[in-house]
C-alpha positions in Angstrom: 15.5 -9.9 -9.4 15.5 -13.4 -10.5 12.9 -14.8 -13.2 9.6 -15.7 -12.3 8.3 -19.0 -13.0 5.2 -19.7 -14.4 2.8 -22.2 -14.3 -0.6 -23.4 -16.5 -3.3 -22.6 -14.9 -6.4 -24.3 -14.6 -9.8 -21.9 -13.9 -11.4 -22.0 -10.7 -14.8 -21.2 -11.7 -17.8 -22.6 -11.0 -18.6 -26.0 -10.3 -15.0 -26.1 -8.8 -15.5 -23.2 -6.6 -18.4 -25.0 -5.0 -16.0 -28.1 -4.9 -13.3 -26.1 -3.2 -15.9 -24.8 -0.9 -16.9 -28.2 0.5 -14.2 -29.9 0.5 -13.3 -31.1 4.1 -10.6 -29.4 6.2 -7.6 -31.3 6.5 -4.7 -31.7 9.7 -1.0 -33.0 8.4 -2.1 -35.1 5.1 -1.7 -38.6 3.8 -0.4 -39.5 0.7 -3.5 -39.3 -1.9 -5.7 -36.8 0.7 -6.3 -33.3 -0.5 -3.5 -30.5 -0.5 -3.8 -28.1 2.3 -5.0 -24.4 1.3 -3.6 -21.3 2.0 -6.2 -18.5 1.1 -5.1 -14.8 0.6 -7.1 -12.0 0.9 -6.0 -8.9 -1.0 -4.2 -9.1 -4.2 -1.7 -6.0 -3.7 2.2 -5.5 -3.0 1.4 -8.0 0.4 -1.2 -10.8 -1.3 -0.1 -11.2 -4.6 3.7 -11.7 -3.8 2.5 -14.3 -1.0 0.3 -16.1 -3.2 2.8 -15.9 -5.9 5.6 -17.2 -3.9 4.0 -20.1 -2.2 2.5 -21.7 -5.2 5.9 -20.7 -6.9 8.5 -22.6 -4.9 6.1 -25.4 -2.9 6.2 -27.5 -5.9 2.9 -28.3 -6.6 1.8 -29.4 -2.7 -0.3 -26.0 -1.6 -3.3 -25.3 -2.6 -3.1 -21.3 -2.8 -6.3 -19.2 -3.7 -6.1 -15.2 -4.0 -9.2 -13.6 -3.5 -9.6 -9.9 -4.9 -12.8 -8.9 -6.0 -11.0 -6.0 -8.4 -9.6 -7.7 -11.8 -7.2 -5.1 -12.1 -5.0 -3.4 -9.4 -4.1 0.4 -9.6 -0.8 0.4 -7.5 -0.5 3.3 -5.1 3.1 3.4 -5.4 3.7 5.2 -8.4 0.6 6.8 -8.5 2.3 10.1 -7.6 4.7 10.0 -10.3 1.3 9.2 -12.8 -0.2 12.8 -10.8 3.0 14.4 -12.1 2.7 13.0 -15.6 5.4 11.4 -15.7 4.2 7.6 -16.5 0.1 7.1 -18.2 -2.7 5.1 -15.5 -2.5 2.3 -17.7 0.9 1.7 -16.7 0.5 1.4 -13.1 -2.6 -0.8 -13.6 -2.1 -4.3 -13.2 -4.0 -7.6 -14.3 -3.6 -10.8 -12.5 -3.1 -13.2 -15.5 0.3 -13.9 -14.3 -0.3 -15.4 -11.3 -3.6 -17.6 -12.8 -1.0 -18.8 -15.3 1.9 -19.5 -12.1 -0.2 -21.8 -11.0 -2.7 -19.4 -8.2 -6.4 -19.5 -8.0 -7.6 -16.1 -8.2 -10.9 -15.7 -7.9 -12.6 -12.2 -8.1 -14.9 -11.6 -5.5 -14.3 -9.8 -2.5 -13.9 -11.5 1.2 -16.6 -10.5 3.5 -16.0 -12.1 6.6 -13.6 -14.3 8.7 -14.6 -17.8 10.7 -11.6 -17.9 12.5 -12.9 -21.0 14.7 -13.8 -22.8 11.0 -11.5 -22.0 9.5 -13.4 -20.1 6.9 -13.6 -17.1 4.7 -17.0 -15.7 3.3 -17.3 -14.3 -0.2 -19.8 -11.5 -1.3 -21.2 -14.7 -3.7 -22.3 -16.4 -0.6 -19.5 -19.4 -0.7 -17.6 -20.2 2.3 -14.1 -21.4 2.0 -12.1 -23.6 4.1 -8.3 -23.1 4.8 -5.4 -24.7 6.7 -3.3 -20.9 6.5 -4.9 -18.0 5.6 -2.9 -14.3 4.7 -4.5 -11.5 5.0 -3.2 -8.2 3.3 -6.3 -6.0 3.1 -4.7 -2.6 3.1 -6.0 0.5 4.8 -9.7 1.6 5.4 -9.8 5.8 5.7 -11.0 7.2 8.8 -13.4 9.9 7.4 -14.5 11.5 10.4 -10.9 12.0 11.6 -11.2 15.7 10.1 -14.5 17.8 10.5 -16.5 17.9 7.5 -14.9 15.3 5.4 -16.8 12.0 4.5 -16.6 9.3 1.9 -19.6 11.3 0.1 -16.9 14.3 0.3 -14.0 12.8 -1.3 -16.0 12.9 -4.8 -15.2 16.5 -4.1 -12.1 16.5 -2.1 -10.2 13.8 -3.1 -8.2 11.9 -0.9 -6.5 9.5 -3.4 -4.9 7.2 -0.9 -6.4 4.0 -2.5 -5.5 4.8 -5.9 -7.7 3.9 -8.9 -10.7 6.1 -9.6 -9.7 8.9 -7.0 -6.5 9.1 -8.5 -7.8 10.0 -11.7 -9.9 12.1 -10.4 -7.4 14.1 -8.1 -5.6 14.2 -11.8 -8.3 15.7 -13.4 -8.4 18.3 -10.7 -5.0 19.3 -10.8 -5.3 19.5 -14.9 -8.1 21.9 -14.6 -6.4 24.7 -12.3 -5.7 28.0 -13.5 -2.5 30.7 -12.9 -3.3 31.9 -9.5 -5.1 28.8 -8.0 -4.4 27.5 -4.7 -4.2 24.1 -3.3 -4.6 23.3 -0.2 -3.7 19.1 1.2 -4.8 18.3 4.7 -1.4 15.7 5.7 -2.4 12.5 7.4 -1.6 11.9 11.1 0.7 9.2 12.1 0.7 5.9 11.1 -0.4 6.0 7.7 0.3 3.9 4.3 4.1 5.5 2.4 5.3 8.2 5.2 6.8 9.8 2.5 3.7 9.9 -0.2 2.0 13.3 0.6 4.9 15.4 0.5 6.4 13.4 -3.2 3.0 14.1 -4.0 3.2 18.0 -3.3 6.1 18.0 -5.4 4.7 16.5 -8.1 1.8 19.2 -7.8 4.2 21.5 -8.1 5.9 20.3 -10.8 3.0 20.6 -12.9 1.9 24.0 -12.3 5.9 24.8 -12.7 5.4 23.0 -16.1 2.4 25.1 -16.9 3.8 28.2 -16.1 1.4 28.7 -13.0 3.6 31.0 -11.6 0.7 32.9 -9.3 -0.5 29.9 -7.9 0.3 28.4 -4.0 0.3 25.3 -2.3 -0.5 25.0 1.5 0.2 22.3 3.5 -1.6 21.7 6.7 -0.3 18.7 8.9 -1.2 17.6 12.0 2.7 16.1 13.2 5.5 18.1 13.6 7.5 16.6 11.7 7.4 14.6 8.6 9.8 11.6 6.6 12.8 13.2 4.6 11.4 16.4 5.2 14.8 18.0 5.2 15.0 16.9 1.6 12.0 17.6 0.5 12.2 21.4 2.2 15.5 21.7 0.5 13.9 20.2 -2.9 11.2 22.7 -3.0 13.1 25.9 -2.0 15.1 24.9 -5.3 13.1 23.9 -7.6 10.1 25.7 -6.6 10.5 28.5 -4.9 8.1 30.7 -2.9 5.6 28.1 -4.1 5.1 25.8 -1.5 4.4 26.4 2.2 4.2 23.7 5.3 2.1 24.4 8.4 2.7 22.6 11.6 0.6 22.5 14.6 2.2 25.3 16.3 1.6 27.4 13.2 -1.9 26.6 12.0 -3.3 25.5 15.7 -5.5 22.6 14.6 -7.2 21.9 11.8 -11.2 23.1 12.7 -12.7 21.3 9.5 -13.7 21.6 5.6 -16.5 22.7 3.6 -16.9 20.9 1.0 -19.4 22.9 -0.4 -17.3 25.8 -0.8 -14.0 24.1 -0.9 -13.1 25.7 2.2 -10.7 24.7 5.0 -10.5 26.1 8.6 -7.4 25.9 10.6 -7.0 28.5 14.1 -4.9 30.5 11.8 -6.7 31.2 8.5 -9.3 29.9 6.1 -8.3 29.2 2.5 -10.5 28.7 -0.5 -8.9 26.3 -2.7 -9.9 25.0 -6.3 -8.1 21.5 -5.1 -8.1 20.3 -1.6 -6.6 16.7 -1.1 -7.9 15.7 2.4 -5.8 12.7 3.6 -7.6 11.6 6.9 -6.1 9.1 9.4 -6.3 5.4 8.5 -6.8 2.2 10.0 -6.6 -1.5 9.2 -9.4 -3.1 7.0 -12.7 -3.6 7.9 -12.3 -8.0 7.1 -8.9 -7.4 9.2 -11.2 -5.6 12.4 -14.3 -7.8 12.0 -11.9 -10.8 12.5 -10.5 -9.3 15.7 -7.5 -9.1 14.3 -6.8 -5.6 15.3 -5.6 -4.0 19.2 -6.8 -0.8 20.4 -4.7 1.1 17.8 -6.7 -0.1 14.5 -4.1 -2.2 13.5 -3.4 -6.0 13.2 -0.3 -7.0 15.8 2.1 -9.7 14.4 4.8 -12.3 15.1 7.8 -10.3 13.7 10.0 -13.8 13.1 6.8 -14.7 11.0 4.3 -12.4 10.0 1.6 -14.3 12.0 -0.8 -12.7 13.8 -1.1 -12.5 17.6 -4.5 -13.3 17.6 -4.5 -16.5 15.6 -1.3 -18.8 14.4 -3.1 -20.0 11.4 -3.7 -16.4 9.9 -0.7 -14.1 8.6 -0.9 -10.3 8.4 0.8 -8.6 5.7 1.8 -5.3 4.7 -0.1 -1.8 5.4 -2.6 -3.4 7.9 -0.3 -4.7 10.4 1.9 -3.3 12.8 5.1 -3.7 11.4 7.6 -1.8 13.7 10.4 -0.1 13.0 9.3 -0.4 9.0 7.0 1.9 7.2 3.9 1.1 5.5 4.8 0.6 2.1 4.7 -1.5 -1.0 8.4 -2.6 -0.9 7.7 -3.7 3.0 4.3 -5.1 2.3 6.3 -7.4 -0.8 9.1 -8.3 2.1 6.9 -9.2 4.5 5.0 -11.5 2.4 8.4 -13.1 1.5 9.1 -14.0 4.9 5.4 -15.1 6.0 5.6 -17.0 2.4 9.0 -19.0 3.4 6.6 -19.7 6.6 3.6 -20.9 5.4 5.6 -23.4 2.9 7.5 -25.0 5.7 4.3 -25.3 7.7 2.0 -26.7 5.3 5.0 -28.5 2.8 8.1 -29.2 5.1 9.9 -26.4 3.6 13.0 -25.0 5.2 13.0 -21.9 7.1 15.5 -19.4 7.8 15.5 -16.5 10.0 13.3 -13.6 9.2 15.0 -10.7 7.2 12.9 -7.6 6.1 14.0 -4.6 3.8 12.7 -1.4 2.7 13.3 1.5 0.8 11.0 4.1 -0.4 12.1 6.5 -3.3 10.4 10.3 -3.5 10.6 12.1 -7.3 10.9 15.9 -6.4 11.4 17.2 -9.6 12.5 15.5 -12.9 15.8 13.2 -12.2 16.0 14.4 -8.5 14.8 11.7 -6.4 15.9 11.0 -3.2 15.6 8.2 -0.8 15.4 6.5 2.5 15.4 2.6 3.8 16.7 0.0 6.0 17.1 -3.6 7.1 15.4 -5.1 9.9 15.1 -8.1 12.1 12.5 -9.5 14.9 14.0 -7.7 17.5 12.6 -6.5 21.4 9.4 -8.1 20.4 8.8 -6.2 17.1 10.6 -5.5 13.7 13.4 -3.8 14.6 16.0 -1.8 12.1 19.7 -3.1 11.9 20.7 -0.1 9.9 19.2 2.6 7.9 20.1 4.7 5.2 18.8 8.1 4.0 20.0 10.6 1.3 22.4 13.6 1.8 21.3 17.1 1.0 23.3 19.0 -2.0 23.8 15.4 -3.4 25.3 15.7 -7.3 22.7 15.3 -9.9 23.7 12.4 -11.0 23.3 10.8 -7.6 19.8 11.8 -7.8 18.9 10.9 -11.8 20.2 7.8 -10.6 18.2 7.0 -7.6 15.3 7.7 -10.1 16.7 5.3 -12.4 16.7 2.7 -9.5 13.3 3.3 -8.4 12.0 2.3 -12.3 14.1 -0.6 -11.8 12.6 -1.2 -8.5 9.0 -1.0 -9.9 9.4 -3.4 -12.7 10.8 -6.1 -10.4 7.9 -5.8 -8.3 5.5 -5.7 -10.4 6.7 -9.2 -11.2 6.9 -10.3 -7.9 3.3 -9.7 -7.1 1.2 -10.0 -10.4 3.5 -12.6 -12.1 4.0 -10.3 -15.1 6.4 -7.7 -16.7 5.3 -4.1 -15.5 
């Protein structure tokens, strides 16, 4: 990963804000008129490496403004390995100092709406900004009602922890507090959802802490509505060795359909049984953002469709859609996706609004799953705008009965891998 520049940075506070605000909107500039402005929305694996990139290697002539109302960023990838306790919340919380100091306006309010016929963006403070390109990489919104019982109001309860910060912690706290003999009891997302992989690394970490604790008595039950699940050969394989009789998946055709929870009692209902858990991690169905779907930037599905040679969206050439709310083909939704997208819609945006050169779109992914201590496995690819969507050019996934050190090592990598983006999107050493 190469070295990240950096930049001084000069507040945008203010009487600036209000400057930036009314400033008038600009077509292809003269010398001495403003720069143009790219504004991102959404300062995670998709915004922050946009915003970092563009005002990184445009050399001064963008304008580029991150808005994220949230001073520091909890990364949900890696928060499984901080629910096995294997890294501390503090070091998969992020600031956003580096990117001030590269040279990016960050400005901490939220986004509220979209004027895509203005060319504005709305903030909760009641300013409206203006913008020549706007990116757009608001994650995921949950989709409470997606399973019987479960609401926002339940997830103090039943935590779903798929926007990791607070619910993490709490889901944390949860699994600290169980006894010898407890059961746990996730409800598994429907497809798509952000990380394909996520619930069932997090299982294993579960598991890893009872194994730790010596919770020999207690159970973990799995109820998922697909039939099949990413790497779940591995992960089967994983758990019969390192944690035997502990674990146990339901599909459809074994549970019937999920009838609900009970939050009250901690309860949930499948055709099959009803189990009482002391933890229940209810993982509903997911959509794009609500900014993303009041800007009709969504189809049918819930999600944002894009230009896969670009990143832009289908709806609108002057906005960009980035990471877990667009529909990215072939590729998961994940971090290391959302932070390749943004390179590519990045390498647009500076050719567009600085003369930059562009090349042809490239993506790359690979997501990394801890199952126990120094066995991690893996899965990725590389893809191109292909058949009207990201397509994969190859693809790579690991082998069961690998050697140990295969697998330390793939852990190893995955470290490696965090650090480097961590700098990519916050502008900072993790």
């Amino acid at each position: 990963m190469s070295q990240i520049s950096r930049r001084r940075f000069t507040g945008l506070a203010g009487a600036s804000l209000a400057a930036l605000a009314t400033t008038p909107l600009a077509a292809p500039r003269a010398i001495g008129q403003a720069k143009p402005r790219l504004i991102v929305v959404g300062g995670g694996p998709g915004g922050g490496t946009v915003a970092h990139y563009v005002v990184k290697d445009a050399g001064g002539a963008v304008n580029v403004t991150l808005l994220e109302p949230q001073k520091e960023f909890t990364t949900c990838f890696f928060s499984n390995i901080y629910v096995g306790g294997f890294r501390d919340f503090k070091s998969i919380t992020h600031n956003y100092e580096g990117l001030k100091k590269a040279g990016v306006n960050v400005v901490p309010e939220a986004a509220l709406a979209v004027d895509r016929d203005k060319k504005l963006v709305r903030l909760a403070g009641g300013v409206s900004l203006p913008y020549d390109r706007l990116a757009i990489a608001p994650g995921i919104d949950i989709k409470f009602d997606s399973v019987p019982g479960y609401s926002e109001a339940a997830a103090d309860i039943m935590p779903h922890a798929w926007k990791a910060g607070a619910q993490t912690q709490l889901l944390v706290n949860k699994l600290n507090a169980l006894q010898d003999g407890d059961t746990i009891v996730m409800i598994a997302p429907p497809n798509p959802y952000r990380c394909p992989p996520g619930p069932y690394e997090r299982i294993s970490m579960f598991a890893h802490v009872l194994k730790t604790k010596g919770h020999t008595k207690s159970k973990i039950i799995i109820i998922d509505p697909k039939e099949n699940f990413s790497k779940q050969a591995l992960f089967m394989e994983g758990w019969e060795k390192h944690y035997p009789g502990m674990i146990e998946w339901q599909d459809p055709k074994m549970h019937g359909g999920i009838k609900g929870v009970d939050p009250k009692t901690n309860e949930v209902r499948t055709d099959l049984a009803s189990y009482k858990a002391a933890l229940v991690n209810v993982i509903p169905a997911q959509m794009a953002a609500k900014i993303a779907r009041d800007a009709n930037l969504t189809n049918q599905t819930g999600w944002c469709p894009i230009d896969p040679a670009s990143m832009k969206s289908t709806m609108d050439p002057n906005v960009f859609v980035i990471g877990d709310a667009c529909i990215p083909g072939d590729m998961p939704k994940s971090a290391f996706s959302a932070n390749s997208q943004a390179k590519v819609a990045a390498m647009v945006i500076r050719s567009e609004l600085a003369g930059a050169r562009i090349f042809p779109a490239r993506y790359a992914n690979t997501c990394w799953s801890l199952i126990a201590p120094d066995d991690d496995v893996k899965v990725g690819g590389a893809y191109e705008p292909g058949e009207g969507r990201i397509k994969a050019t190859s693809t790579f996934v690991s082998q069961k009965a690998e050697p140990d050190d295969v697998r330390k090592q793939n852990y190893k990598e995955s470290i490696d891998w965090y650090n480097g983006i961590v700098a990519d999107v916050f502008g900072a050493k993790a």
